[in-house]
N, CA and C of each residue as an Amber inpcrd file, in Angstrom:
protein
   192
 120.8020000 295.3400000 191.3530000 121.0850000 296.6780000 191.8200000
 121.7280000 297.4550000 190.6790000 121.6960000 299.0030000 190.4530000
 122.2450000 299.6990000 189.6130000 122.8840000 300.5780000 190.4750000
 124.1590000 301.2370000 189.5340000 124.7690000 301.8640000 190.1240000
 124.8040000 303.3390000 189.4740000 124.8180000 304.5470000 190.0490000
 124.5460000 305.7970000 188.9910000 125.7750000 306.8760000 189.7440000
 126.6010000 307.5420000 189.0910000 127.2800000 308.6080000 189.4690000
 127.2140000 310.0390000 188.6200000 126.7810000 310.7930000 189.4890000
 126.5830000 312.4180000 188.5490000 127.3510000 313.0140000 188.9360000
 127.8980000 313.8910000 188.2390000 129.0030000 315.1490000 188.3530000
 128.6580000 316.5660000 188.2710000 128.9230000 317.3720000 189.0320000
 128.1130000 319.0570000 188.2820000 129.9110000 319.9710000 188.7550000
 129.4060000 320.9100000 188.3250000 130.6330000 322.2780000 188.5610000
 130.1500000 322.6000000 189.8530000 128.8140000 322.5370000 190.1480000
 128.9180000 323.4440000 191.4470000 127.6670000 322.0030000 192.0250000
 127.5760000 322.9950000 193.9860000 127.1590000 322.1530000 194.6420000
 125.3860000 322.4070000 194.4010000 124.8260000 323.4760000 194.3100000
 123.5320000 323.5610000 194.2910000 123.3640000 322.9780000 192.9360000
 123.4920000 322.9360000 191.6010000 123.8490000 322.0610000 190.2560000
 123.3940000 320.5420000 190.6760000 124.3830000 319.8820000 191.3240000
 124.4530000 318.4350000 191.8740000 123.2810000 318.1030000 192.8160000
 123.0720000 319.3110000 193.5730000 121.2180000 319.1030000 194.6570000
 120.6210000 318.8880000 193.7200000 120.6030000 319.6090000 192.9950000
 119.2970000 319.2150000 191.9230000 119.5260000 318.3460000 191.2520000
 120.4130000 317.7030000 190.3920000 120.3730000 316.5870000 190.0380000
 120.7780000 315.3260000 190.7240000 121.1460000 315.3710000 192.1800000
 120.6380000 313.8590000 193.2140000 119.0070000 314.2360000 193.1850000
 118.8260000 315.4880000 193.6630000 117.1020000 315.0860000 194.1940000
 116.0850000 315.0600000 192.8910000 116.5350000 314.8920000 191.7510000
 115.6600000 314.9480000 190.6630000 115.8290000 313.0420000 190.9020000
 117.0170000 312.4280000 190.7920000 116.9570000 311.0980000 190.8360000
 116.7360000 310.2580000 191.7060000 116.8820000 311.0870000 193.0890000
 115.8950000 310.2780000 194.0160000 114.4470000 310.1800000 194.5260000
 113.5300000 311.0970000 193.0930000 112.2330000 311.1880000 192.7770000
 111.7220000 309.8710000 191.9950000 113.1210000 309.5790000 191.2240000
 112.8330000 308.3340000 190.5750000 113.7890000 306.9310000 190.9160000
 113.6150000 306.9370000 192.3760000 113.7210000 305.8440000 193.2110000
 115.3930000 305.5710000 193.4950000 116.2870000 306.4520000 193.0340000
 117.9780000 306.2260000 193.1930000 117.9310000 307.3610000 195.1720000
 119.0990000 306.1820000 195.4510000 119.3180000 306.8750000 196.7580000
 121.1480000 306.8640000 196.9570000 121.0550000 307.8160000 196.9830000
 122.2410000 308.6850000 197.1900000 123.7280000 307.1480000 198.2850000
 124.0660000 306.8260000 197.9040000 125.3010000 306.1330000 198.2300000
 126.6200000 306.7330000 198.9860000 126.8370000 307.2590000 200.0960000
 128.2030000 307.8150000 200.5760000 127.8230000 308.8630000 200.2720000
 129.0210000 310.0780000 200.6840000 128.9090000 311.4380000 200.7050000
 129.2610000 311.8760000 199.5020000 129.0750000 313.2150000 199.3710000
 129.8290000 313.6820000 198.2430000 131.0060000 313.8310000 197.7870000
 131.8730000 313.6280000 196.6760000 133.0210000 313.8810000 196.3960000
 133.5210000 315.2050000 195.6160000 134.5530000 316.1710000 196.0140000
 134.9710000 317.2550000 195.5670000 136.1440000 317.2780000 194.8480000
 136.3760000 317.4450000 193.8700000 138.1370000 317.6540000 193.5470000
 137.7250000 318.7880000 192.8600000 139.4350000 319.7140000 193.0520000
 139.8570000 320.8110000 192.4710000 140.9090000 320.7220000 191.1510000
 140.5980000 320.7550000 190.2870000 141.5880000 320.6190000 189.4160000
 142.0940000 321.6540000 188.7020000 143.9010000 322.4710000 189.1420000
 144.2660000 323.3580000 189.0030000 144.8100000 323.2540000 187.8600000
 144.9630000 323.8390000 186.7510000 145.6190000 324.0010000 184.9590000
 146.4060000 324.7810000 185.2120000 147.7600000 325.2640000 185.2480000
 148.4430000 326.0620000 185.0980000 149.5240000 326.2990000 183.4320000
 149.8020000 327.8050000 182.7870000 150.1840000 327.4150000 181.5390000
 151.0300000 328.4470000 181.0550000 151.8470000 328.6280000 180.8700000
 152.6160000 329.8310000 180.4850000 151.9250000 330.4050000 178.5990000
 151.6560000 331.9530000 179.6330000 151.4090000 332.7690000 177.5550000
 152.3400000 333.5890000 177.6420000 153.1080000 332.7600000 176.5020000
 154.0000000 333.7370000 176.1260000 154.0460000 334.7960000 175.3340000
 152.7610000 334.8920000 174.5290000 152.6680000 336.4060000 174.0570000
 152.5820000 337.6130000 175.1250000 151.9490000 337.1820000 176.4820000
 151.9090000 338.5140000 177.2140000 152.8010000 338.3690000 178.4690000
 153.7360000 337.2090000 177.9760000 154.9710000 337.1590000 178.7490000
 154.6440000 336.3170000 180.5360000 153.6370000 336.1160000 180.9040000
 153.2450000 335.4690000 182.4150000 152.5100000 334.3300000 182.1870000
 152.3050000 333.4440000 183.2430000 151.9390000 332.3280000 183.2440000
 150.2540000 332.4890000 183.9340000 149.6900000 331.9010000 183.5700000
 148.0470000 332.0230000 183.5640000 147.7570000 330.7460000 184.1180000
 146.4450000 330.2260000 185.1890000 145.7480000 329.6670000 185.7690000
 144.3820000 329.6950000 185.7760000 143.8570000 328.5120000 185.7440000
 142.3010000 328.4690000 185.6700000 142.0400000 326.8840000 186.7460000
 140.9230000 327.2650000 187.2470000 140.8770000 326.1500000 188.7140000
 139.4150000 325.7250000 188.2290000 139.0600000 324.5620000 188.3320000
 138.0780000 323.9500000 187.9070000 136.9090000 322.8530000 189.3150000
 136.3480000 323.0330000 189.9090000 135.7460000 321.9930000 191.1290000
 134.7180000 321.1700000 190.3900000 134.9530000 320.2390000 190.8870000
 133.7130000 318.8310000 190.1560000 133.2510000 318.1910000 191.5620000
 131.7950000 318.8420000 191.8310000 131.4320000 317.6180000 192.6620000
 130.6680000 316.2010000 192.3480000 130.7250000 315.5870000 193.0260000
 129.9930000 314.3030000 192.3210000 129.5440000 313.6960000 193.4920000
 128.7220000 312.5030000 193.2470000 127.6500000 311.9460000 193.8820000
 126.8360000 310.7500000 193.3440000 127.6970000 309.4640000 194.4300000
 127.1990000 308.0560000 193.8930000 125.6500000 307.5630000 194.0160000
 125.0950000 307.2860000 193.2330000 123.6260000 306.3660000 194.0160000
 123.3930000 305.3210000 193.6600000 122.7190000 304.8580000 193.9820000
 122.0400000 303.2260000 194.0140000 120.5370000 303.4540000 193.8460000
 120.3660000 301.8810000 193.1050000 118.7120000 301.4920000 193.0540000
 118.6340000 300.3590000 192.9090000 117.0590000 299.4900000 193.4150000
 117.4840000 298.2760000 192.9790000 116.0870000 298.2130000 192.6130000
């Protein structure tokens, strides 16, 4: 058996790359996984603190 995990930024991104690999015989393993990963950072040239939010979904499969 092999094991395959893909990651994209967004969710239509990740459709297409599960269903491109389950053209070539991988089948999707469990649901999808989401995390948000928040950066927060102080600029001090313009004196306030700045944020940027990042989502990774991902998606295990199998083949054998």
């Amino acid at each position: 058996m092999e094991y395959k995990s893909v990651s994209e930024a967004n969710g239509t991104s990740l459709d297409a790359a599960v269903n491109e690999l389950i053209a070539y015989g991988w089948v999707p393993l469990g649901g999808v996984s989401v995390a948000v990963i928040r950066s927060t950072w102080e600029n001090k040239r313009k004196g306030y603190e700045e944020s940027e939010t990042e989502w990774v979904y991902a998606q295990a499969l199998t083949r054998y």
